[in-house]
Residue, then its C-alpha position, 0 to 999 in steps of 0.5 A: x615384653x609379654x603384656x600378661x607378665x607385666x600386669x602379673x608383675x604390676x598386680x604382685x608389686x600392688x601386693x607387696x607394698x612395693x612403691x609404685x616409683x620402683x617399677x618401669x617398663x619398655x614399650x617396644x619389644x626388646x627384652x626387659x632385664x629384671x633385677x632382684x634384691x635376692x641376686x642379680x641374675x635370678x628371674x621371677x619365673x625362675x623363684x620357686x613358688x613355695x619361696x616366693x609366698x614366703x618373701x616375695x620379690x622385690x622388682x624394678x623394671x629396667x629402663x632400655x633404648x628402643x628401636x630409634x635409640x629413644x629412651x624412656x626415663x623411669x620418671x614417665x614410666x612410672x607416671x605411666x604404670x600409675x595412670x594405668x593402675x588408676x584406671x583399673x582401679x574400680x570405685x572406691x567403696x563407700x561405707x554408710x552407717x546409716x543404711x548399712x555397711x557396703x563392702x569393706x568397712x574400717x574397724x572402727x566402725x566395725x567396733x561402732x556397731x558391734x557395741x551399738x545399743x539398739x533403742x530398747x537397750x539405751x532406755x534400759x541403760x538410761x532407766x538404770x543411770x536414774x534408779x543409780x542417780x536416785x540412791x546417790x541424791x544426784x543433781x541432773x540438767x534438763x530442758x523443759x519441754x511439755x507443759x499438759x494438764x492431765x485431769x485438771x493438773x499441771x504435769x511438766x516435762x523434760x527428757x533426759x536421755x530420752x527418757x521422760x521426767x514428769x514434775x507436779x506443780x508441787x515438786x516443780x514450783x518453790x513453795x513460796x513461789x508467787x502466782x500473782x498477788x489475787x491467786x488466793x481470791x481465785x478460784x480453782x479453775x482461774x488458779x489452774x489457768x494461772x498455773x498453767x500460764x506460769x508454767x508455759x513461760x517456763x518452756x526451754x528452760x534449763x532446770x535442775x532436778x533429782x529424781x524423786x520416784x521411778x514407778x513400773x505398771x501396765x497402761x490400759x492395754x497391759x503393755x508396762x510401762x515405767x514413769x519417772x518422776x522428778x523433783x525440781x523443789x529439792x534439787x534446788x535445795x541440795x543447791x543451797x546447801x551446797x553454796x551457802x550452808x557447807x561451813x564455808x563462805x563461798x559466795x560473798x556480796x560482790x561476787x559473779x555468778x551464772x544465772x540460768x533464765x526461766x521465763x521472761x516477760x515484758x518487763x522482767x525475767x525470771x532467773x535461778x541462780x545458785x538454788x534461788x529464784x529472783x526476778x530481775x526487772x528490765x533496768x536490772x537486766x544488763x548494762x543497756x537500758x532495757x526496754x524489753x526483756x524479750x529483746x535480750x533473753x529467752x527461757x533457756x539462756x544462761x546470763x551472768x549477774x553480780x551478787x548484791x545481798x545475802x539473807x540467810x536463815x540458818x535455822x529455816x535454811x533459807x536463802x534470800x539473794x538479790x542479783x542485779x546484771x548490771x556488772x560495771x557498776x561496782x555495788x559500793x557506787x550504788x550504796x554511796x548514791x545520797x538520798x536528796x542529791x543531785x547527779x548529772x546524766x543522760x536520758x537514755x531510754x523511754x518506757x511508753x508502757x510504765x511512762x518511765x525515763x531511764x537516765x544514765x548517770x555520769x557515775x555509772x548508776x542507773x536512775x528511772x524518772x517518772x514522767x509526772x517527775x519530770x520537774x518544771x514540766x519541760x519536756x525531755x527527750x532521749x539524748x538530753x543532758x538532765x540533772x536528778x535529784x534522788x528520792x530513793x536508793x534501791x539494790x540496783x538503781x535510784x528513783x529521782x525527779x529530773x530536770x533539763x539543764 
């Protein structure tokens, strides 16, 4: 069979759609019977044009026995055609939407790039979600991620959709937030170098706020620019009255919630939960005896602790909680510990730095002996089977004298 037609053929079964396991051929030179769905005895180069281009024809090419009566099956026929149209086959196109499109691309990407907004477009699109965001009092998310000082004041960063909100340190910080015990004895050069450090644990941390202003202006060389500025202080109030002045009694003594860490030390970490700050201390941290807090937990992670007391000041609307992420320790077991008496544990933890044993009791609670408390002067060490006798009950644990028994 002439060659020519049979890649004719080959190339017009390609194009119809016709499955590559209908087609067969004959490598020797006997004629190829060709058959047709439209009739049996009409050939393709019989078909008018103007019909074929309307329903093109439906071909198989018929098996037949060579000159040594050696048939050729339509199985290894079509394996064949197959392996030929392989390797005409050019390579496939690939198609980056990085680097540009090459070739043929999929309608899908194509729908990509049409809507793609280029960089100028998603600011303005972001500057308008905020300006919206503003009148609506709505409470977004971000990370912090610049802390500068800029003419001797601290200004902190995060980006929201690439768009960057500043907090002064007055819309930033609660006003009641504490920056040591001395801040008032310092002076204004050692409070802003406290402040600053203040803030600097803070970075990574995963803060609310709500949008205060959105000013537009020129910088130096006339170019506009738009600042946006945020408020963390009242975004952390819409939170508060959202969980505990609503008319409702959401949030209960007992009750789990997420607590989102925004800076850690040594010996506590700092932790918004519900609207409110609270420090929780290292034996607070978790349901291990913590020595570092730094070993558990980094500003921007998000733990979950127990409420244990609820002060709420309706006519201040102020809001006290003290949380504890100790989670097995039911609060009613902490509350039944006696001051005076005497509980059995195991030392589990020493505290070089504070001088501090951690004792697990057999109840769950969490009791820290003083070094100077260590009765009789025997020494005691990690694994030790103690006896402690309570001198103080707080919210999360008891402080006690011990003794080896």
């Amino acid at each position: 069979m002439d060659e020519k037609l049979l890649d004719e053929m080959i190339i017009d079964s390609a194009e119809t759609g016709v499955p590559a396991e209908e087609l067969s051929e004959q490598e020797t030179d006997a004629e190829t019977n060709i058959v047709s769905e439209e009739t049996d005895e009409t050939t393709l180069d019989e078909i008018a044009p103007e019909e074929a281009e309307k329903k093109p024809a439906v071909v198989k090419l018929m098996p037949q026995v060579d000159a040594q009566n050696n048939p050729e099956t339509e199985q290894s026929a079509v394996a064949r055609l197959v392996a030929q149209q392989e390797k005409r086959a050019e390579k496939p196109v690939v198609a980056s939407v990085e680097h540009g499109v090459i070739g043929e691309i999929s309608e899908q990407i194509q729908r990509e790039e049409k809507y793609r907004l280029s960089p100028e477009e998603k600011k303005a699109q972001a500057l308008r979600d905020l300006a919206r965001y503003k009148r609506m009092n709505q409470i977004l998310w971000a990370t912090v991620e610049s802390i500068v000082t800029l003419n001797g004041l601290i200004r902190i960063g995060v980006m929201w959709n690439g768009i960057e909100v500043v907090f002064s340190k007055d819309t930033y910080f609660e006003p009641d937030f504490k920056f040591g015990s001395d801040y008032d004895e310092l002076t204004n050069e050692q409070k802003s170098n406290r402040e600053m450090a203040f803030a600097r644990y803070q970075l990574g941390a995963h803060i609310p706020f709500c949008v205060d202003k959105i000013v537009t202006g020129k910088d130096s060389s006339g170019k506009e620019i738009t600042v946006v500025a945020g408020s963390r202080c009242k975004a952390m109030k819409a939170l508060r009255d959202h969980y505990f002045f609503n008319g409702k009694e959401t949030v209960n003594v007992g009750d789990l919630a997420k607590a989102h860490v925004l800076a850690v030390r040594d010996d506590w970490a700092l932790v918004e939960v519900l609207g409110c700050e609270y420090r929780l201390d290292a034996y607070a941290l978790n349901d291990e005896c913590v020595q570092n807090c730094m070993d558990w937990v980094k500003s921007g992670d998000t733990i979950t602790v127990r409420i244990r007391k609820i002060h709420v000041d309706p006519e201040a609307k102020d809001v006290r909680i003290t949380v504890t992420g100790r989670l097995f320790v039911a609060p009613e077991t902490i509350n039944s510990m006696q001051k005076g008496g005497t509980y059995i544990g195991n030392v589990d933890a020493y505290n070089a730095k504070k001088k501090t044993y951690s004792v697990v009791l057999y109840n769950g609670v969490l009791a820290s002996v003083p070094e100077s408390e260590v009765m009789y002067g025997y020494p005691i060490t990690l694994g030790d089977r103690v006896s402690v006798k309570v001198k103080r009950v707080t919210d999360t644990h008891v402080i006690g004298a011990a003794m080896k028994i």
